[in-house]
C-alpha positions in Angstrom: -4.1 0.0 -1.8 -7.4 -0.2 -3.1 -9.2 -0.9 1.0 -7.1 1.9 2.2 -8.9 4.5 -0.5 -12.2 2.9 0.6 -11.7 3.5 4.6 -10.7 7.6 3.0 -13.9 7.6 1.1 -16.0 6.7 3.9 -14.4 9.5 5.5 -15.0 11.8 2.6 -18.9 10.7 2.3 -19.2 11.3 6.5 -17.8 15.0 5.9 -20.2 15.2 3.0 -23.3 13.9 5.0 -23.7 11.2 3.0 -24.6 8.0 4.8 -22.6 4.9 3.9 -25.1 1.9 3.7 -24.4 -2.1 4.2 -23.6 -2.8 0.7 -20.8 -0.1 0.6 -19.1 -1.8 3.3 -19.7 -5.1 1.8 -17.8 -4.2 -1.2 -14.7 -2.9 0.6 -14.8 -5.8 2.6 -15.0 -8.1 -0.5 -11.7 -6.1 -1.4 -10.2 -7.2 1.4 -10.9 -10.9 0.9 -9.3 -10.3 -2.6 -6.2 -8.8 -0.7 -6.1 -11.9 1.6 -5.6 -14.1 -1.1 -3.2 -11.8 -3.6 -0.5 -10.2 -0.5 -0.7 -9.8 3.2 -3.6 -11.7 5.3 -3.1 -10.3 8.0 -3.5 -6.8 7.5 -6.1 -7.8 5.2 -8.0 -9.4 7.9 -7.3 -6.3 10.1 -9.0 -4.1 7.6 -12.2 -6.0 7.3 -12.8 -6.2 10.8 -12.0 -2.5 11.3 -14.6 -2.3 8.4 -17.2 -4.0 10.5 -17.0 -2.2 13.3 -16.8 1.3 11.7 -19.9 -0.5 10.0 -21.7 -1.1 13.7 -20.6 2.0 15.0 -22.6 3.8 12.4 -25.8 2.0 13.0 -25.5 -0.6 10.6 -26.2 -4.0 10.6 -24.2 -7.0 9.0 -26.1 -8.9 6.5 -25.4 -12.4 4.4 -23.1 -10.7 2.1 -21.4 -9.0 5.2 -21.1 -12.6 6.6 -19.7 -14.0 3.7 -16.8 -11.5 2.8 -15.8 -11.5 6.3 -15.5 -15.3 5.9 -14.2 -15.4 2.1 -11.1 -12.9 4.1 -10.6 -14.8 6.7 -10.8 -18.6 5.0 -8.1 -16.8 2.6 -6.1 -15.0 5.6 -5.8 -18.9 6.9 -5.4 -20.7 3.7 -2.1 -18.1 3.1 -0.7 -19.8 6.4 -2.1 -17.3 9.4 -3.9 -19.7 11.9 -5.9 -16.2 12.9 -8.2 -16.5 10.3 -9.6 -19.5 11.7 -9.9 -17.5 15.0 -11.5 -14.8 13.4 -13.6 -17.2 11.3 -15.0 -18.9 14.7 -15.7 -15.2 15.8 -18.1 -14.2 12.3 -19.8 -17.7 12.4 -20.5 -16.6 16.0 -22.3 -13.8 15.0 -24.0 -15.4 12.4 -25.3 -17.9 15.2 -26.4 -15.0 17.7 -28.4 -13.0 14.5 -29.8 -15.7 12.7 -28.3 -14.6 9.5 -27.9 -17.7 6.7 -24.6 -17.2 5.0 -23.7 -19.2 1.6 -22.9 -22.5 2.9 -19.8 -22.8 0.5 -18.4 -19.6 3.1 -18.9 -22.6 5.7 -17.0 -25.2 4.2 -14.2 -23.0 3.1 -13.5 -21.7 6.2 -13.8 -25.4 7.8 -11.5 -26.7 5.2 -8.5 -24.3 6.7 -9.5 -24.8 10.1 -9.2 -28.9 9.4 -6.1 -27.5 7.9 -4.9 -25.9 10.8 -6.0 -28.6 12.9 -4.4 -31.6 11.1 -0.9 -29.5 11.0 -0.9 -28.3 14.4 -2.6 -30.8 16.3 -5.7 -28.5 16.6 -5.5 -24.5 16.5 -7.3 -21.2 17.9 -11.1 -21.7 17.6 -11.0 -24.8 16.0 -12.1 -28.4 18.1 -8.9 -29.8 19.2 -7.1 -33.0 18.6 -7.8 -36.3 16.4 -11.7 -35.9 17.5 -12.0 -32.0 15.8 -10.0 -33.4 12.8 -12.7 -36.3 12.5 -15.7 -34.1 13.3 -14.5 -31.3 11.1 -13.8 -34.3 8.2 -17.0 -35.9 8.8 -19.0 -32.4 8.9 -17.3 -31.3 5.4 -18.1 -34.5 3.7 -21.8 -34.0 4.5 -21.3 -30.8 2.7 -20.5 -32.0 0.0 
């Protein structure tokens, strides 16, 4: 598919010299998102994350837009029934924390509205609060979103 080309380009613009910058890796991440949502989630969410680090590994570092595809794929990866996107979710807003970055808050509440989700079918799930008390403060924290 169309993320799989991307990740061969990158390779083709290394052998060329040619440096690939944030917003190049933003874009094949924001394919990814759109994968998430059309077909498989988790491969989808696989590929983005191998994007990020191939992204770090070259000296680059993740911006807003970084922060929000990565969130848009995996709000979408969980949303399509894969209780790892919320894990992986947890993880970006993690790094979001730790760098100070200030992602589009409607990221935020997307990705808390599968994790309430996740928690309200499964009595809580990976990275999200557990039990009746992470389904109120997840509730109560999305309706001040609003």
């Amino acid at each position: 598919g169309g993320v799989e080309r991307g990740l061969e380009l990158i390779g083709e613009m290394a052998e060329r010299g040619v440096m690939p910058d944030v917003i190049t890796f933003n874009n094949l991440i924001a394919a990814c998102a759109q994968a998430a949502g059309m077909s498989d989630g988790a491969l989808a969410l696989d590929q983005a994350f191998k994007l990020l680090w191939i992204m770090m590994e070259l000296g680059l570092e993740p911006d807003e837009g970084t922060c929000d595809t990565l969130i848009a794929t995996c709000a979408k990866t969980a949303a399509a029934g894969d209780a790892d996107g919320v894990t992986f979710g947890v993880k970006v807003l993690d790094m979001v924390y730790s760098s100070g970055l200030s992602p589009d808050p409607s990221m935020y509440k997307a990705l808390l509205e599968q994790c309430l989700k996740v928690a309200k079918s499964k009595r809580g799930g990976p990275g999200c609060p557990d039990g009746w008390h992470g389904v109120r403060w997840m509730s109560h924290l999305l309706a001040l979103m609003e």
